[in-house]
N, C-alpha and C positions, 0 to 999 in steps of 0.2 A: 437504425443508426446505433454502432456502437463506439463508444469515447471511452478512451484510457485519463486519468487524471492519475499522473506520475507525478510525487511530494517532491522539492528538493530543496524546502526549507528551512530544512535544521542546519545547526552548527555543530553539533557533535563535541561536545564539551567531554566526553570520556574519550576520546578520541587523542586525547595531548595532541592537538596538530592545533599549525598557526592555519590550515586550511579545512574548509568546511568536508568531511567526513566522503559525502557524495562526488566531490572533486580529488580524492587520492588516488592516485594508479592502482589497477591491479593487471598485470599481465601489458603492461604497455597503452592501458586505453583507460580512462576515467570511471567510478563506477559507475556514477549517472549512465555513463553511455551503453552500459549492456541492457539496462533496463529499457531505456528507450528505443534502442534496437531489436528487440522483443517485442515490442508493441507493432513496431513501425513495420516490422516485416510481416506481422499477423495476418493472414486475409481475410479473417472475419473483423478487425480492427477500423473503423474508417476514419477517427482522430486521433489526437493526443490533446491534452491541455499540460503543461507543463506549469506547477506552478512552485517560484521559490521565490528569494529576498530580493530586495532593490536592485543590491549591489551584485547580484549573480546575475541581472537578465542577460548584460550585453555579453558577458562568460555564455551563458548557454545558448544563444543564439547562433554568436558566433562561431567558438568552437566547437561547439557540439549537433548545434541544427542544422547550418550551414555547410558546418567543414563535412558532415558524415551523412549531407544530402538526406536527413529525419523527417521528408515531406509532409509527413502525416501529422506534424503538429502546428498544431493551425493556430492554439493563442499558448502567449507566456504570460501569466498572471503573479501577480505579487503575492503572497502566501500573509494569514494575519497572526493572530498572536499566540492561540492553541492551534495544535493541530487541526481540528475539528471546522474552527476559522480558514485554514488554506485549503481544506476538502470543499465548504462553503465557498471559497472564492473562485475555484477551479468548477464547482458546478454550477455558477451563476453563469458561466461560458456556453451551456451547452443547451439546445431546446429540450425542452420538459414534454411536447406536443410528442403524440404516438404511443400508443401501448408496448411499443417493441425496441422500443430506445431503452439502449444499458449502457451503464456505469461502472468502470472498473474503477480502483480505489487500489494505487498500489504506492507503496515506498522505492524513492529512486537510491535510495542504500541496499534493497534488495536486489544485487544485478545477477542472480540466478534465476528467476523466474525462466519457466519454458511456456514454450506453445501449446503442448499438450494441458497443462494447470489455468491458460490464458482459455481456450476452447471447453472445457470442461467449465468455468466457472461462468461464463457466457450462458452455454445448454442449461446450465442449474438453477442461474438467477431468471432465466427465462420459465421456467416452468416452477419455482418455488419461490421468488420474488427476491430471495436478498440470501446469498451464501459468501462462503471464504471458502480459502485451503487454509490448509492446519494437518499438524503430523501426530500421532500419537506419542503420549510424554514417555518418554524410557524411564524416567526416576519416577521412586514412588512420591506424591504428592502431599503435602500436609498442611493442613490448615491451621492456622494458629492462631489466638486471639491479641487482643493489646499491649500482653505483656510476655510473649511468645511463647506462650507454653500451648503444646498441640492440641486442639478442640476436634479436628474433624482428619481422618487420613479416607478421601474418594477413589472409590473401586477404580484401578489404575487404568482399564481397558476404558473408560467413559473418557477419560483426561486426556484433552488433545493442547499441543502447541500451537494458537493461531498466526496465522501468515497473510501475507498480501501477495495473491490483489482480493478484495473485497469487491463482488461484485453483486447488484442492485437493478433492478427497474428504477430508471430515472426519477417516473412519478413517486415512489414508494419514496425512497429516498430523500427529495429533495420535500415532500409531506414531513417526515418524519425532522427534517433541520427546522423549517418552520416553525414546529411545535415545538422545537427544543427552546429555541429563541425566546418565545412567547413565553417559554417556561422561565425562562433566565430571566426576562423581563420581569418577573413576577418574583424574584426571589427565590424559585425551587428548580433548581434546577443538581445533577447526579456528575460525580467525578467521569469524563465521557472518556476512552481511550481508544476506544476505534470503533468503525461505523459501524460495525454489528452490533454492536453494546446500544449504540445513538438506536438502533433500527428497534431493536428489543424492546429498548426501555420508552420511546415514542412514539413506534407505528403498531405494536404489539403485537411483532413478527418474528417467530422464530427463524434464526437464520440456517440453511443448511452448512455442514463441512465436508470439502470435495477433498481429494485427495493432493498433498503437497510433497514438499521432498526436506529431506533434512539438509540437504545443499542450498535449500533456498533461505540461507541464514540473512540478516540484518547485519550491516558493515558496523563495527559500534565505538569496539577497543581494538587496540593497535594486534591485537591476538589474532581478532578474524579477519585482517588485511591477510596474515600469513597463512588461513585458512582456505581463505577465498583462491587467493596462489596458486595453491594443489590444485583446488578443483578447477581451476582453471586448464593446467595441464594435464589434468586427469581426461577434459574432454577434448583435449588438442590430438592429445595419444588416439583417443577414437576415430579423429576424422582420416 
């Protein structure tokens, strides 16, 4: 079994929009909607969990699940307070039973994901237990300390840009939020920002990086509405 758990939680506060970031147009369609169209059309894909706010369910039901027939998603679930929270609450949806059940883990503001990044990250979490895509950083990197002056600049070829989808062995995964929890419970718990980080620092799994695209950008600032645009027509000119 394998489940997509697509985010469309945020609000997108750098976005200056009166509307949540993953609901802006690009190319005439929503960006939510290319990502979940990407899933839905996958054939190694056999769900979706969609999880966002209150006030989005009957938005995404409607006009997005309904109107563009997205059969493949089978729950919409409310997203909670961190991120990490609506990852939790999209994999409380899915059976944990099976060695061979995976978890994709991706942003529904990233509506460049393909098929090829969706099949590649499946084949890798299967056989290495918890990878991403991620592209290599073009700029040089540098590490600075509290008061920014540079401590560390990392040999540039190692440094990659991570992406979504993250994807997981069910079991591993949904071990590793457990124990995060537990840890929280207890007062020690690590600034979490995406599930590789969660996976590292609680199941003490190195995650693999599969190969991603630099097209596959994050919607954020009104910049990469106008970015997202081209690439949109860049691949229209193809078909």
């Amino acid at each position: 079994m394998v489940t997509a758990i697509v985010l469309a939680a945020g609000i997108g506060s750098r976005m200056k929009s009166e509307k949540a970031k993953q609901f802006l147009e690009v190319a005439g369609h929503e960006v939510l909607y290319y990502s979940l169209r990407a899933f839905n059309e996958h054939p190694e894909v056999d769900a979706i969990v969609l999880v966002t706010k209150k006030e989005f369910v009957k938005h995404c039901r409607k006009d997005l699940v309904e109107r563009y027939q997205f059969t493949k998603v089978q729950n919409i679930c409310i997203g909670g307070k961190e991120r990490y929270d609506s990852v939790y609450q999209g994999l409380s949806m899915i059976d944990a039973e099976g060695e061979n059940n995976i978890v994709l883990i991706h942003d529904g503001a990233r509506p460049f994901v393909t098929a090829e990044m969706i099949s590649n990250s499946i084949a890798c979490a299967r056989e290495c237990g918890g990878c991403t895509v991620g592209v290599p950083a073009k700029d040089t990197i540098k590490i600075v300390d509290a008061d920014h002056y540079g401590v560390e600049t990392p040999e540039r070829r190692f440094v990659y840009q991570i992406q979504t989808p993250q994807t997981f062995q069910v079991s591993l995964l949904r071990c590793a939020y457990e124990t995060m929890y537990e840890a929280k419970r207890n007062g020690n718990t690590h600034n979490i920002t995406d599930d590789t980080m969660l996976v590292e620092q609680y199941a003490g799994i190195h995650c693999k990086v599969v190969e991603g695209a630099y097209e596959n950008i994050k919607i954020t600032t009104p910049e990469d509405l106008a970015i997202a645009e081209i690439f949109v027509e860049k691949t229209l000119k193809k078909i």
